[in-house]
ZAMARGU-4260 file (C-alpha; in steps of 0.2 Angstrom, whole numbers, plus 5000, padded with zeros to 4 digits):
<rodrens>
0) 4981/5036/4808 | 4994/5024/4813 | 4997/5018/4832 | 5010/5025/4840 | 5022/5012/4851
5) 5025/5014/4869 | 5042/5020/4865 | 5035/5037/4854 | 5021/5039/4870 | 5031/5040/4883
10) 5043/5054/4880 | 5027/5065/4877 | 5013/5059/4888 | 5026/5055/4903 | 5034/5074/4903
15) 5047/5076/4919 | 5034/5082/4933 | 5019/5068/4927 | 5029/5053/4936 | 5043/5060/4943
20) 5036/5070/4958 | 5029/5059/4973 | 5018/5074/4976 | 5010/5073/4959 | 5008/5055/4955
25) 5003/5040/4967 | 5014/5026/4971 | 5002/5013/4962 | 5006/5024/4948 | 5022/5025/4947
30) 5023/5005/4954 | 5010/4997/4937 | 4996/5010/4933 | 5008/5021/4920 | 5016/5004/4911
35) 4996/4997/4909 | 4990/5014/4904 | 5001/5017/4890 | 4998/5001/4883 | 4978/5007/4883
40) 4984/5026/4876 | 4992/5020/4862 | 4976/5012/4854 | 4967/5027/4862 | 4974/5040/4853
45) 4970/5035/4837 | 4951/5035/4841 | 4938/5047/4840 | 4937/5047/4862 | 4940/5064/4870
50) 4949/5066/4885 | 4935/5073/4892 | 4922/5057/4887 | 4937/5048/4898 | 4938/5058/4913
55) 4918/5056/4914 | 4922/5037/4913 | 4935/5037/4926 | 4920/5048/4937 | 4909/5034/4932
60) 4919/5022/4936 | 4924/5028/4955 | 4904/5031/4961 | 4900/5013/4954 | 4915/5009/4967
65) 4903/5015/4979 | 4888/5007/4976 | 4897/4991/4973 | 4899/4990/4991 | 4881/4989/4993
70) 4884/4971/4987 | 4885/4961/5003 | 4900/4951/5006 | 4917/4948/4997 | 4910/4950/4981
75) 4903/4968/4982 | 4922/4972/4990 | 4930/4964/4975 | 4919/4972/4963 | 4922/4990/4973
80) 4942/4986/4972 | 4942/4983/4953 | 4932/4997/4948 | 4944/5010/4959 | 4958/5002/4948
85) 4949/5004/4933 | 4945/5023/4939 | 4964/5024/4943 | 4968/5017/4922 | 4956/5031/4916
90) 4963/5044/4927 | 4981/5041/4920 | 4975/5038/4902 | 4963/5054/4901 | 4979/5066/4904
95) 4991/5055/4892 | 4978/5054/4877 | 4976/5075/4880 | 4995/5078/4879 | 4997/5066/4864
100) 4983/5075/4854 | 4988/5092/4861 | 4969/5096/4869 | 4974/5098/4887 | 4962/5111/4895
105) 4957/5119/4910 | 4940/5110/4910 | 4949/5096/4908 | 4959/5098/4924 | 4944/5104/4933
110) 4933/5088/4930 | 4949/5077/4936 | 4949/5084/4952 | 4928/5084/4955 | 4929/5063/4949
115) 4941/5063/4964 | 4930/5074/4975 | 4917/5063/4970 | 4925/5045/4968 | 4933/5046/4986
120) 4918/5052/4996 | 4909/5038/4985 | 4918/5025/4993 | 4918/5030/5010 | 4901/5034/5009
125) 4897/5017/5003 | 4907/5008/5016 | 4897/5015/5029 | 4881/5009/5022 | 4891/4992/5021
130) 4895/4994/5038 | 4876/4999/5043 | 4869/4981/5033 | 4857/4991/5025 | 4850/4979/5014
135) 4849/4963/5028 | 4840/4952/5020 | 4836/4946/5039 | 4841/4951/5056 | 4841/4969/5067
140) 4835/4984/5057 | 4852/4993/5049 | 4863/5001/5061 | 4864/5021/5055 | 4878/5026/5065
145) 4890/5018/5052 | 4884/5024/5039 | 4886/5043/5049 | 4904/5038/5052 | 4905/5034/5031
150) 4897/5053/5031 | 4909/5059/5042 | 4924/5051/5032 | 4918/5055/5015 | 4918/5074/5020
155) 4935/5072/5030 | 4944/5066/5013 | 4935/5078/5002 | 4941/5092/5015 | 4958/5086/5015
160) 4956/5089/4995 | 4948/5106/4995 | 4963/5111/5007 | 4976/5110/4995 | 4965/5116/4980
165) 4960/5133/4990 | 4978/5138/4991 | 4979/5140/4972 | 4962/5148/4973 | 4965/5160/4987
170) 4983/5165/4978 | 4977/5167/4961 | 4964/5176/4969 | 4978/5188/4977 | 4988/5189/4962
175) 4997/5180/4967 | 5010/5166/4956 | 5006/5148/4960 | 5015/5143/4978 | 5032/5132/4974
180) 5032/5112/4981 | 5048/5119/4993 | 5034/5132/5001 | 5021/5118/5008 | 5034/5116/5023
185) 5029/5125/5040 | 5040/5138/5045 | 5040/5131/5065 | 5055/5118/5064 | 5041/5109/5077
190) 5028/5107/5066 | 5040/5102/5050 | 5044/5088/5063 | 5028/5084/5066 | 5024/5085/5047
195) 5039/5072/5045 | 5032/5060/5057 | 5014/5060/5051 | 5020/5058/5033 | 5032/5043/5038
200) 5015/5033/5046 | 5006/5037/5029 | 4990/5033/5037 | 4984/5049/5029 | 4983/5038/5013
205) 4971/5026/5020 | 4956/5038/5015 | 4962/5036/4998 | 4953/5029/4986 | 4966/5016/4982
210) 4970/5015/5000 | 4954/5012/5006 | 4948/5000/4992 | 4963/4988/4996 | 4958/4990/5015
215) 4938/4987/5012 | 4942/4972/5003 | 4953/4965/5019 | 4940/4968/5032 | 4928/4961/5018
220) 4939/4945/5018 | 4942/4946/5038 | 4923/4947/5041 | 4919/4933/5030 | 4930/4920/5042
225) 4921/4929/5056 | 4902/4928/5050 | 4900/4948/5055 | 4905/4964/5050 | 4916/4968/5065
230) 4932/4973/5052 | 4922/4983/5039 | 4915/4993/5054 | 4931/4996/5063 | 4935/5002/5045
235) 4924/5014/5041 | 4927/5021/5061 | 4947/5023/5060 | 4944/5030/5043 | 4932/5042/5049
240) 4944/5047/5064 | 4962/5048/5052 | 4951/5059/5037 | 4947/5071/5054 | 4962/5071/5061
245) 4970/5074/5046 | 4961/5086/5038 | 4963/5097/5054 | 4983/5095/5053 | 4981/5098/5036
250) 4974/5115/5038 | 4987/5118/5051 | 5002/5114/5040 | 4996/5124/5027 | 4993/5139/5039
255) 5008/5136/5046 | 5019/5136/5029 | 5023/5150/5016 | 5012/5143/5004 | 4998/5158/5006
260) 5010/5171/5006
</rodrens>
């Protein structure tokens, strides 16, 4: 089977609603991510590689993010923020080699969304046991509270995740028909505003994997010019507090919108 160029891909792997809807593709993808993955698909699809063996890489590839930062210092940082990239190439290259090939699937979708279940709250669970020093090679014994707050983040983001995932549960489970992007706005004109606002911050991204990688590896450099871990721990604490906070206006917004009825 010959290779296909980029040019015969794209039309068919990149189908209008796979990088044109900002609610359905991440801004690294639409910035680099799909231009790199393409170049990887097109020598993918001629292989015997399932999508499926792909999306269990891309799983892989975000909990080894996680216990990379059990590396102390930059390096385990740099090694975490590589490995969410490569997660971020296999999540796009999973779905493209599926649509070239025509094996799409429903347990394909569903192993997608448990590697990002499992990749964020990987990350932010390892960033708290950065932040706790557990492996100190000399000095106070590890400080357990970060990794709590790492806890307490992990489960914030994973929240945030099942909120939006339950809708489609809980309408299919109604019978009813898959709730329209135009539904997800709250009736109350106050709390569209307030939805506005939040979004304009973006600090709901932060608990991202992306996100968060990019930020890990800033308080990593930050802490090595201060000898401590004073970034990496005010990290993994506003991190903890914005996957809270946003979980809870999360469940508000939806409550609030026409999107469970």
């Amino acid at each position: 089977m010959s290779k296909p160029s980029v040019a015969e891909l794209r039309p068919v792997v990149h189908p209008p609603g796979v990088t044109d809807r900002r609610s359905g593709e991440h801004w690294a993808g639409r910035m680099y991510m799909r231009a790199i993955s393409l170049r990887w698909t097109r020598h993918l699809v001629t292989t015997r590689v399932t999508p499926n063996q792909l999306t269990y890489l891309m799983v892989f590839a975000g909990l080894a993010a996680g216990a990379a930062l059990l590396v102390p210092g930059l390096p385990g940082a740099v090694a975490a923020a590589l490995l969410i990239q490569l997660y971020l190439l296999l999540d796009c290259v999973d779905g493209e080699v599926a649509r070239w090939r025509g094996q799409t699937s429903v347990t394909g979708v569903y192993l997608d969304r448990v590697g990002h279940y499992l990749a964020e709250a990987a990350l932010l669970a390892g960033l708290g046991l950065r932040a706790a020093d557990v492996f100190a090679r000399e000095g106070p014994a590890p400080d357990w509270l970060w990794a709590f707050l790492g806890v307490v983040a992990a489960l914030g983001a994973i929240l945030i995740k099942a909120e939006t995932d339950l809708v489609d549960v809980a309408r299919s489970r109604a019978g009813l028909p898959a709730a329209a992007d135009a539904s997800a706005a709250p009736r109350s004109a106050g709390l569209a505003l307030a939805r506005r606002a939040a979004a304009s911050l973006r600090f709901h991204r932060l608990v991202g994997g992306v996100e968060a990688s990019l930020l890990i590896l800033l308080a990593a450099v930050l802490d090595g010019l201060g000898g401590d871990l004073f970034f990496t721990r005010f990290a993994v604490a506003a991190l903890a507090a914005i996957a809270l906070l946003q979980a809870v206006l999360h469940l508000v917004s939806i409550l609030a919108s026409s999107r469970l009825r």
